[in-house]
ROTOR-684760 format. One record per residue: residue in one letter; y, z negated, x negated of N, C-alpha, C in turn. Coordinates in Angstrom, 2 decimals. Example, Ala and Ser with C-alpha at 12.3 -4.5 7.8 and 13.67 -1.06 7.14 Angstrom:
residues 2
PT:res:nc2:nc3:nc1:cac2:cac3:cac1:cc2:cc3:cc1
PT:A:-5.69:-7.80:-13.19:-4.50:-7.80:-12.30:-3.30:-7.80:-13.20
PT:S:-2.25:-7.08:-12.85:-1.06:-7.14:-13.67:0.03:-7.87:-12.90
END
This chain:
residues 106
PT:res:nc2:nc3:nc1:cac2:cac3:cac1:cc2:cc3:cc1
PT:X:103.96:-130.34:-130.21:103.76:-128.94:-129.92:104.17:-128.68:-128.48
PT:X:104.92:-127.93:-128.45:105.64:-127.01:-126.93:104.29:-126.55:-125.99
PT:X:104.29:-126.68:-125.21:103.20:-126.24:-124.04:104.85:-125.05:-123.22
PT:X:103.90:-123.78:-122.83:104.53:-123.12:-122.37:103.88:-122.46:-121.07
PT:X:103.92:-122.61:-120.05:103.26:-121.84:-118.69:103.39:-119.94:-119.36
PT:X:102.10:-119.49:-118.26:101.69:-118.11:-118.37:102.24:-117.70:-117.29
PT:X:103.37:-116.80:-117.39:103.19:-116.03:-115.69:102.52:-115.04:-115.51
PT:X:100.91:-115.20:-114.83:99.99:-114.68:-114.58:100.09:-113.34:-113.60
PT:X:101.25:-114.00:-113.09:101.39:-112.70:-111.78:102.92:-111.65:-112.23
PT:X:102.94:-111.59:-113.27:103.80:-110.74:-113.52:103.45:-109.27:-113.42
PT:X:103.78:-108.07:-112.74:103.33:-106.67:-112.72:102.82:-106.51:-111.43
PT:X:102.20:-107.61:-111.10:101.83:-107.53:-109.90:102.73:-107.17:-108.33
PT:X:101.99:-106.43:-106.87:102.99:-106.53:-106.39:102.75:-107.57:-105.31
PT:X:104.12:-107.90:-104.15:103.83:-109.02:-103.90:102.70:-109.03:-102.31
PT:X:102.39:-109.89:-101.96:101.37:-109.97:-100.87:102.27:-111.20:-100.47
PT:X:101.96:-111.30:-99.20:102.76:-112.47:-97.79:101.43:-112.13:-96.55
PT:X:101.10:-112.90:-96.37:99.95:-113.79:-95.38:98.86:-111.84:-95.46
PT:X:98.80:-111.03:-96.50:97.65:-110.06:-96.43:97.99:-109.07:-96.10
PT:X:99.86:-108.60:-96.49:100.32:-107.71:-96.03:100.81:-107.29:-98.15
PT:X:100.58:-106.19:-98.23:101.33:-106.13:-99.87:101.79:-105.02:-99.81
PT:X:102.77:-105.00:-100.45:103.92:-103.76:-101.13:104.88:-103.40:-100.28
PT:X:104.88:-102.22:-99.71:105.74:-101.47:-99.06:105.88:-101.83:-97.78
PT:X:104.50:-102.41:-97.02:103.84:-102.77:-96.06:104.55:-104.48:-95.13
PT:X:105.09:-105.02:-96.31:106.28:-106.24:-96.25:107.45:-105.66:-95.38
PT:X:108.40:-104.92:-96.62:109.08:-104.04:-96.01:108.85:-103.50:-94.37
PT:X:108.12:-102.61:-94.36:107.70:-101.79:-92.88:107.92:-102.62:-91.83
PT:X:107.30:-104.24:-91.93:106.97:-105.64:-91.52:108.25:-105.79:-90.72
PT:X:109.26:-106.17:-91.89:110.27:-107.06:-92.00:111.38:-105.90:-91.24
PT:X:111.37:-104.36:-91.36:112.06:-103.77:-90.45:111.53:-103.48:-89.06
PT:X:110.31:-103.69:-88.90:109.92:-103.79:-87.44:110.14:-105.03:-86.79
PT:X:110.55:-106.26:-87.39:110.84:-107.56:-86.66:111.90:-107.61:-86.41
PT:X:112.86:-106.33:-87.36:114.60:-106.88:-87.30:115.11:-105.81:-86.15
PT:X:114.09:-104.81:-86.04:114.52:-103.63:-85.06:114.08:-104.50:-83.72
PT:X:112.85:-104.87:-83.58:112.70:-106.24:-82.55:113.90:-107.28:-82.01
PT:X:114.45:-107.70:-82.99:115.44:-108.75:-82.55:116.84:-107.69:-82.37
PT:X:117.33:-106.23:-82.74:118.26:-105.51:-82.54:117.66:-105.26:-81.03
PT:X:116.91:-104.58:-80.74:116.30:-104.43:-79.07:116.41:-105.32:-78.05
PT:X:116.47:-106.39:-78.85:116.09:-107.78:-77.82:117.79:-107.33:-77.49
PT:X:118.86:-107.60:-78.89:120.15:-108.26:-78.42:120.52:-107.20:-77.44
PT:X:120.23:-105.85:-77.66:121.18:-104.83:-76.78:120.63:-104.82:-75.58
PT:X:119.29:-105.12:-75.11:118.78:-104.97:-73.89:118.72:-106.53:-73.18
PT:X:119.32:-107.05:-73.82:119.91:-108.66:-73.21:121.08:-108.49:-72.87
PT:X:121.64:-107.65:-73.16:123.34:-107.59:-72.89:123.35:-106.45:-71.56
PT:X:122.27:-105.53:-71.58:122.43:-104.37:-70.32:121.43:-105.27:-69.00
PT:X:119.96:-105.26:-69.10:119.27:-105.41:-68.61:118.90:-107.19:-68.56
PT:X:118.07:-107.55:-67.57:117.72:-109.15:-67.51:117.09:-109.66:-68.95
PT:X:117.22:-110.87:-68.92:116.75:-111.19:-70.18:115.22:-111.44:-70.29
PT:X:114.23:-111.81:-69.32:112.95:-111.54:-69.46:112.28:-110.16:-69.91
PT:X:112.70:-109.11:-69.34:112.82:-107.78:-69.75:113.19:-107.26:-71.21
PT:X:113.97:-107.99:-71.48:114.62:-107.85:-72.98:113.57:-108.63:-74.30
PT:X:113.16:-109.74:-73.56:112.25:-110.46:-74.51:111.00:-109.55:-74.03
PT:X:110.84:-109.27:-73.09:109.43:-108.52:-72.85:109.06:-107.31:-74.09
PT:X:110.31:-106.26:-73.99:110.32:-105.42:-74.85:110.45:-105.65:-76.29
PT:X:111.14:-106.85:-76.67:111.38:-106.99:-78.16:110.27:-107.47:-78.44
PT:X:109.21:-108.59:-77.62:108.01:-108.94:-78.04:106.89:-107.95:-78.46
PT:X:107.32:-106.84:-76.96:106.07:-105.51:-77.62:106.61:-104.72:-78.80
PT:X:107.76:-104.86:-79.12:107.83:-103.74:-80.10:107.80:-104.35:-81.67
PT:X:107.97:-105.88:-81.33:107.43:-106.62:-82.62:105.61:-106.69:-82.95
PT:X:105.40:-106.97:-82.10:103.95:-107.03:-82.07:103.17:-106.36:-82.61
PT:X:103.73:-104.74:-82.03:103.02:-103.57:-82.24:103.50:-103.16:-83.80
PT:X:104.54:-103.32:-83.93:105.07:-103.08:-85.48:104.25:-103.74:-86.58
PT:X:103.98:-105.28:-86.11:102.88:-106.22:-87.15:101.76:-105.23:-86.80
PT:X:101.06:-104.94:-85.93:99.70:-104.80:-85.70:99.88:-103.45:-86.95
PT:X:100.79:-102.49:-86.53:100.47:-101.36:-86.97:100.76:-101.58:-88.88
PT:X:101.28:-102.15:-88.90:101.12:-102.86:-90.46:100.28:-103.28:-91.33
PT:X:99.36:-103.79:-90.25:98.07:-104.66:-90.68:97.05:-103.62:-91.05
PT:X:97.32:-102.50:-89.42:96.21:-101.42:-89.49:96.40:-100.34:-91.05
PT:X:97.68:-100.18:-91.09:98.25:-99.51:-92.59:97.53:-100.15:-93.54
PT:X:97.79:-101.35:-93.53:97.51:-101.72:-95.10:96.10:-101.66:-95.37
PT:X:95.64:-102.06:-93.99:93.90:-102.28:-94.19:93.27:-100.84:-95.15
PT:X:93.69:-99.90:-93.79:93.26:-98.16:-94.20:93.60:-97.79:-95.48
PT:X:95.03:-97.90:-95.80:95.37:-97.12:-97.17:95.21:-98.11:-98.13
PT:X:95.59:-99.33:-97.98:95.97:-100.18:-99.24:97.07:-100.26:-99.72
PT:X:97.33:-100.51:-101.07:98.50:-100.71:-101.81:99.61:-99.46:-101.53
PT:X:98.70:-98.58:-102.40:99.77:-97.20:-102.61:99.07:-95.96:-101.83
PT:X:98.14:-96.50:-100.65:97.59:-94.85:-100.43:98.02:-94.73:-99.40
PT:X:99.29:-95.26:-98.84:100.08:-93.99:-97.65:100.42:-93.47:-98.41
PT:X:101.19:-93.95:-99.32:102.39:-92.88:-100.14:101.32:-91.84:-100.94
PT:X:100.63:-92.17:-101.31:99.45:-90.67:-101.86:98.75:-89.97:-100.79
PT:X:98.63:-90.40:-99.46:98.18:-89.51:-98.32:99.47:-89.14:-97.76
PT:X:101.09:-89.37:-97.73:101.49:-87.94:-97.60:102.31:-87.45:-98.69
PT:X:101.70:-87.61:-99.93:102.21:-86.53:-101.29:100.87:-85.72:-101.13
PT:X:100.14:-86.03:-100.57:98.80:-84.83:-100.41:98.90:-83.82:-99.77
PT:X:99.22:-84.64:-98.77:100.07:-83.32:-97.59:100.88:-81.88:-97.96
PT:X:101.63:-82.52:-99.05:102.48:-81.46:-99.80:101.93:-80.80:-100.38
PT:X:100.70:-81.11:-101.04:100.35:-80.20:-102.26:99.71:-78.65:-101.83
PT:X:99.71:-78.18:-102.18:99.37:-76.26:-102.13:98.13:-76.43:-101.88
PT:X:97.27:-75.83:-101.02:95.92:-76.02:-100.57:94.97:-74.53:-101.76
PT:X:95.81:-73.75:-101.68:95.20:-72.80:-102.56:96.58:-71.44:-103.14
PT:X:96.03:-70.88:-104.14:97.45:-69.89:-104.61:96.55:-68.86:-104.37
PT:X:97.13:-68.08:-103.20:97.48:-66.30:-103.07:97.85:-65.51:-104.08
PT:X:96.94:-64.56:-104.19:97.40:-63.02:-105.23:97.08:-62.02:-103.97
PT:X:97.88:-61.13:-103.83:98.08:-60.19:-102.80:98.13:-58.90:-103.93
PT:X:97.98:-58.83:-105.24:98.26:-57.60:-106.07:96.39:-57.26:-106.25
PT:X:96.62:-55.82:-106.39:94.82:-55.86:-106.64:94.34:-55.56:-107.83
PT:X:93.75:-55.92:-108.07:92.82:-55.96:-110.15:93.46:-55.49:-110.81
PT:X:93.20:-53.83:-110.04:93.29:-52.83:-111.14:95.22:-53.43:-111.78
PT:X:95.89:-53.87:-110.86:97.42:-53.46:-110.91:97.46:-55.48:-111.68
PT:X:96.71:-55.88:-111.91:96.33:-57.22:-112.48:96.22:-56.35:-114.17
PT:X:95.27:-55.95:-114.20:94.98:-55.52:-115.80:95.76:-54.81:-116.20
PT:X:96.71:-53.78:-115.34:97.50:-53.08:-115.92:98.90:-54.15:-116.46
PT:X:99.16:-54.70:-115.67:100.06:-55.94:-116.38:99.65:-56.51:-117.54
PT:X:98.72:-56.95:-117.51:98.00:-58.01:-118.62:98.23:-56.75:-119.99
PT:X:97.92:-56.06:-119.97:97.60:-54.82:-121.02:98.97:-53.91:-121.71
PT:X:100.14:-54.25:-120.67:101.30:-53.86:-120.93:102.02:-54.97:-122.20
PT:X:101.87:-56.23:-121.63:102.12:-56.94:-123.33:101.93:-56.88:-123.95
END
């Protein structure tokens, strides 16, 4: 009889050292904008300066990643700003009477 493994983690999304989903991503372009900073401000300015800045702007990119994921989680940036969008309330500027007279005309 065939023995066959379960892939248990299928559907799932992925997590890397407590960072998951979108939050990878965000990660992985704040380290690469880090090492783009480093190269151009190594080429103008001294190179301690250059690592100075690519270190803070990596750093702060992880930190602020960490702080994301903690607060929203998986999917709740992306549902705190589709919230943003939504209509807080719908306006009628017509008054009753000119309300029933519509309704009553069909």
């Amino acid at each position: 009889m065939s023995r066959y493994s379960i892939n248990k983690g299928v559907g799932r999304s992925v997590e890397v050292k407590g960072l998951r989903a979108q939050y990878v991503v965000y990660a992985v372009a704040g380290l690469v904008l880090s090492f783009v900073i480093f190269f151009i401000c190594s080429l103008i300015f001294n190179q301690w300066i250059a690592l100075s800045a690519a270190l803070l702007i990596g750093l702060l990119s992880l930190f602020i990643c960490f702080y994301l994921n903690k607060k929203f989680g998986e999917n709740g940036l992306t549902q705190f700003f589709a919230s943003r969008n939504l209509i807080r309330r719908v306006g009628n500027n017509k008054r009753v009477k000119n309300i029933i007279e519509i309704l009553h005309e069909d």
